[in-house]
C-alpha positions in Angstrom: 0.0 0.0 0.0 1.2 3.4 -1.1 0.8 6.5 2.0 0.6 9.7 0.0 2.5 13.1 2.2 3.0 16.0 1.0 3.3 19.7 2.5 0.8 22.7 2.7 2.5 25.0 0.3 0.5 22.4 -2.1 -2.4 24.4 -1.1 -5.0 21.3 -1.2 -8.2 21.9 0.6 -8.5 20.0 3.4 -12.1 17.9 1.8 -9.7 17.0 -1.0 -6.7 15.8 1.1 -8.8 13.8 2.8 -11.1 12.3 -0.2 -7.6 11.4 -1.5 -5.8 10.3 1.3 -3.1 12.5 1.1 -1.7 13.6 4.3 -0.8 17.2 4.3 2.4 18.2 6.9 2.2 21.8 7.6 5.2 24.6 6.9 4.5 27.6 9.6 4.7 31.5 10.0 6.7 32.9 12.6 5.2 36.1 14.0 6.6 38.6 16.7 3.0 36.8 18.8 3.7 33.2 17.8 4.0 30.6 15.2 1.4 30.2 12.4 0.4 26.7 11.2 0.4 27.2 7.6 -3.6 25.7 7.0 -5.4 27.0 4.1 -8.1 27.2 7.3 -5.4 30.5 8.0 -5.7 32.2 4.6 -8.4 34.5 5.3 -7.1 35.8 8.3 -3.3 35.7 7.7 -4.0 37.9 4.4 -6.1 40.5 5.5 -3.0 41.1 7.9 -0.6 40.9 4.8 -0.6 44.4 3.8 0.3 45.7 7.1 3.7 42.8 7.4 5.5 44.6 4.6 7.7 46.5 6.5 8.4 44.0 8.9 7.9 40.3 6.9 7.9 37.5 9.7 9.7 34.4 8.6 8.4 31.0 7.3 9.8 27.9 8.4 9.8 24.1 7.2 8.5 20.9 9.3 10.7 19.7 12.0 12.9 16.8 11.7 10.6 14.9 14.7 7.4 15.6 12.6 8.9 13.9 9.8 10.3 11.2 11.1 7.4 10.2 13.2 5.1 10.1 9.8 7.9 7.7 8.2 7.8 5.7 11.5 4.3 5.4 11.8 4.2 4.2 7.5 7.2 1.7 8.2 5.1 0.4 11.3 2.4 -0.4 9.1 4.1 -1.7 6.3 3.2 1.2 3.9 5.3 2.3 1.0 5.1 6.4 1.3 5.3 8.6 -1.7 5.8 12.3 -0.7 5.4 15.5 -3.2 7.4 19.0 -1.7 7.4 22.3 -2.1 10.7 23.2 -4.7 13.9 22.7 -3.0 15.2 26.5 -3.9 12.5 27.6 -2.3 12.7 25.6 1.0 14.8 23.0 2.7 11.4 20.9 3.3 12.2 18.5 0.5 15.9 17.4 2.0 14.6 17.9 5.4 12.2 15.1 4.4 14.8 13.0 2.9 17.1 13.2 5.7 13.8 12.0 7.9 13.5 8.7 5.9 16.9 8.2 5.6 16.9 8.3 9.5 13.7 6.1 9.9 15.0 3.6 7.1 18.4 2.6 9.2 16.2 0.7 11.7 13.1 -0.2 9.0 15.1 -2.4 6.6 11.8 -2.8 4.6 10.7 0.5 4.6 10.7 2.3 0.9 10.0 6.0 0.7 10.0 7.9 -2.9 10.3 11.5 -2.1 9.4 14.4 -5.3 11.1 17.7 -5.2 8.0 19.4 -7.5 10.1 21.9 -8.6 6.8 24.4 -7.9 4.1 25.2 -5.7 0.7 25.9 -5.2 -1.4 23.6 -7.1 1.5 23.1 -9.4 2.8 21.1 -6.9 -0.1 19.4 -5.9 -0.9 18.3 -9.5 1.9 15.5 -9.2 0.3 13.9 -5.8 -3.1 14.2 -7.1 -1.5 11.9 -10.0 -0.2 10.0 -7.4 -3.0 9.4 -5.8 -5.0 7.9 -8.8 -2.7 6.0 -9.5 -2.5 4.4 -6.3 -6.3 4.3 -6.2 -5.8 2.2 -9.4 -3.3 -0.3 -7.3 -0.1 1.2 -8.9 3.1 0.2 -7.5 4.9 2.8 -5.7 7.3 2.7 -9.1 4.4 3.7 -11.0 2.8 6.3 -8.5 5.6 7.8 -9.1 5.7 7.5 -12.5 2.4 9.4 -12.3 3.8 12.2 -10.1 7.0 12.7 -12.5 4.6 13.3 -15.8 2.2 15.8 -13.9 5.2 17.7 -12.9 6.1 18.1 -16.4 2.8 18.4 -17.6 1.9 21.4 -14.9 2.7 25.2 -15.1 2.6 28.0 -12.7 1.8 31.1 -13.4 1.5 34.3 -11.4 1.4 38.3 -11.8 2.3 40.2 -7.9 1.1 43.5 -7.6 4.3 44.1 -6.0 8.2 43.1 -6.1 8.5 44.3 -2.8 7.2 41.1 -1.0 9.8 38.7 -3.6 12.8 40.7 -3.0 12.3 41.2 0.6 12.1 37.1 0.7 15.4 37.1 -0.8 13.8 35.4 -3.9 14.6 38.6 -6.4 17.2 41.2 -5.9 16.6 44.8 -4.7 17.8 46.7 -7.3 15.6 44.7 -9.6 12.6 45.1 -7.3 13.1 48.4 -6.7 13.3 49.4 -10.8 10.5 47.6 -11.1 8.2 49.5 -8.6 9.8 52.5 -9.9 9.2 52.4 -14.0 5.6 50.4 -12.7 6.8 47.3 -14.2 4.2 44.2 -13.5 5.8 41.0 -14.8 4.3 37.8 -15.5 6.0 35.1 -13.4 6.6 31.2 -13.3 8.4 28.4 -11.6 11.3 27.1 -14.0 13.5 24.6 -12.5 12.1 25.6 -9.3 12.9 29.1 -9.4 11.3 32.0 -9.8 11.9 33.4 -13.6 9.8 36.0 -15.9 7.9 35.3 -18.8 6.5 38.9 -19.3 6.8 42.3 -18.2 4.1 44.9 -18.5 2.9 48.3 -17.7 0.0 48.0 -15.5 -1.9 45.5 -13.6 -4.8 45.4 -16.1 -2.5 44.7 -19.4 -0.4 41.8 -16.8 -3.6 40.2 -16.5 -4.0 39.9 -20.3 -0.3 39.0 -20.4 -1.0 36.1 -18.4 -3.9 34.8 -19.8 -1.9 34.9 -23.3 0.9 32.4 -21.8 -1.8 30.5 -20.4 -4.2 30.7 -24.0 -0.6 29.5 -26.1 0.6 26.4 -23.2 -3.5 25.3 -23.8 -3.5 25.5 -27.6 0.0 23.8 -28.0 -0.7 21.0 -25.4 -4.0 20.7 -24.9 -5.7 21.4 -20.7 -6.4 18.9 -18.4 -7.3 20.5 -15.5 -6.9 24.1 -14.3 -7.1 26.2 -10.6 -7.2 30.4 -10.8 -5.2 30.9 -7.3 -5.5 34.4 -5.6 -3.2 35.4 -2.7 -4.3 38.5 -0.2 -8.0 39.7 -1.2 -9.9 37.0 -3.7 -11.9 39.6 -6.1 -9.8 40.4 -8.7 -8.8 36.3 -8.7 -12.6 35.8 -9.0 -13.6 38.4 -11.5 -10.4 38.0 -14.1 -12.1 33.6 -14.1 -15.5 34.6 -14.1 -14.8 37.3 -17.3 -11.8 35.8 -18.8 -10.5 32.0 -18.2 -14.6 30.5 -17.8 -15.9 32.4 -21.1 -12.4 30.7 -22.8 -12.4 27.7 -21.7 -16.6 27.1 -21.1 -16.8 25.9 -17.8 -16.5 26.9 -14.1 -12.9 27.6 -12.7 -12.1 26.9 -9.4 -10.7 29.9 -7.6 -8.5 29.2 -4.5 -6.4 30.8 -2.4 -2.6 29.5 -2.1 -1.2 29.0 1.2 0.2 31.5 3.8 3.5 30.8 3.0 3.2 31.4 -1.0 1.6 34.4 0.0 3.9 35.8 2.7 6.6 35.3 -0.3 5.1 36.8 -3.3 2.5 39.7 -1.6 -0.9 40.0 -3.2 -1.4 38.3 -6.4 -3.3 36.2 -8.8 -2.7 33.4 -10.5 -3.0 30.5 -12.6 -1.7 26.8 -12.1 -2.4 24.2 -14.7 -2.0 20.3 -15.8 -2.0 20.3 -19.8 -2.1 16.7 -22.1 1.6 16.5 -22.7 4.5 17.9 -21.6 4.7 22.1 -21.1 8.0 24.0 -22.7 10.4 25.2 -20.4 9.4 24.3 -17.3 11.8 21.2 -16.1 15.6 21.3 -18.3 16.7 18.5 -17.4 15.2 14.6 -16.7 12.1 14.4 -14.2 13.3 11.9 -12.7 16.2 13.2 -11.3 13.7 15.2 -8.8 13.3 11.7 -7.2 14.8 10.6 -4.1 14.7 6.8 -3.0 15.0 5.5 0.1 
């Protein structure tokens, strides 16, 4: 039997977690009054706070090392395989933080196997791969093959996301200043995606209202050239513009109903107000993973 983990950067609601059996192993916030558990129950609450935290970002951290290793102990005592799906490791140390944990929980359970997926993303980009998973273990897959699963949806995903600000980014060390600061400057709103699990640009724009259009473009060409399977508008901070850009845009496109949810806390804290698109196309997306998929597998 095949245990499914993966973290909440994923950004899964909690009814679909637990209709797919996924176990979800929260990253957290740490505020001047505490720590933050990293739910999407938080969202609301944590982003209506966001603005204010620019000045003054707290700090995100990843699971502990006991947290992980008592989930792989628990899975070895049962006999269950465990396939885990992470957040990008250039983005945090939660995927070799889990692969030290099974490395430690596998010296004293010879038979324990553990296949552990840096998704090179996040958001529902990331969680793309262990809803694959899943299926495929619904399906009575071998770990091998839930994996398999996992590796195509990664390639098969894309991430895409316009912030209203590079303040948030650079602050978060994930842009430099002078480039956040000339873009604040000239008013520059770029179009942003996860490439070899960084953050890299795919546009650049004047306003808000034309990176919106931008977006939708990159998204309109990856659909066209590879066909959609399956796509989530995701929002960070205040859900309206998320909700109205789907309801007037990506639904009249595509001619259904778009789900429109928020990413977690720690995204959010990250990146600053945003919206966003993550999708799983029919074949592979250009651009996203250089090198072999599988290489952003780590057995134990």
């Amino acid at each position: 039997m095949v245990k499914l983990l993966t973290d909440s950067v994923a950004s899964l609601p909690d009814d679909v977690a637990s209709a797919e059996g996924i176990e979800v192993v929260s990253l957290y916030i740490n505020e001047s009054q505490g720590e933050l558990a990293d739910t999407m129950d938080a969202t609301a609450g944590f982003y209506d706070r966001l603005p204010s935290l620019v000045d003054d970002l707290p700090t995100s951290s990843q699971p502990s090392q006991h947290t992980l290793e008592g989930i792989f102990e628990r899975a070895a005592q049962a006999g269950e395989d465990v396939l885990g799906v992470f957040i990008s490791s250039k983005l945090s140390g939660t995927f070799d933080g889990a692969v030290r944990a099974a490395r430690a929980v596998k010296a004293h359970n010879i038979d324990f196997r553990a296949a552990l997926i840096d998704s090179a993303s996040a958001g529902y980009d990331e969680a793309y791969a262990i809803l694959e998973a899943a299926r495929a273990s619904r399906a009575g897959k071998t770990l091998e093959e839930c994996v398999s699963a996992a590796c195509d949806a990664i390639a098969r995903s894309r991430f895409l996301f316009a912030p209203e600000s590079l303040t948030y980014l650079q602050k978060g060390g994930r842009i430099g200043s002078a480039k956040a600061l000339l873009g604040n400057l000239v008013k520059l709103a770029p179009v942003l995606t996860v490439r070899d699990g960084s953050p890299v640009d795919v546009a650049k724009v004047r306003t808000q209202k034309k990176v919106l259009a931008a977006m939708f473009e990159r998204f309109k060409s990856d659909v066209e050239s590879c066909g959609l399977a399956e796509a989530v508008v995701h929002y960070i901070g205040q859900p309206d513009k998320a909700r109205a850009w789907a309801r007037d845009v990506v639904e009249p496109y595509l001619g259904h109903e778009v789900a429109v949810r928020p990413v977690s806390p720690v995204v959010g804290l990250h990146v600053g107000p945003a919206a966003g698109i993550a999708y799983r196309c029919e074949r592979p997306v250009e651009g996203k993973i250089s090198g072999d998929v599988s290489s952003l597998v780590a057995y134990v």
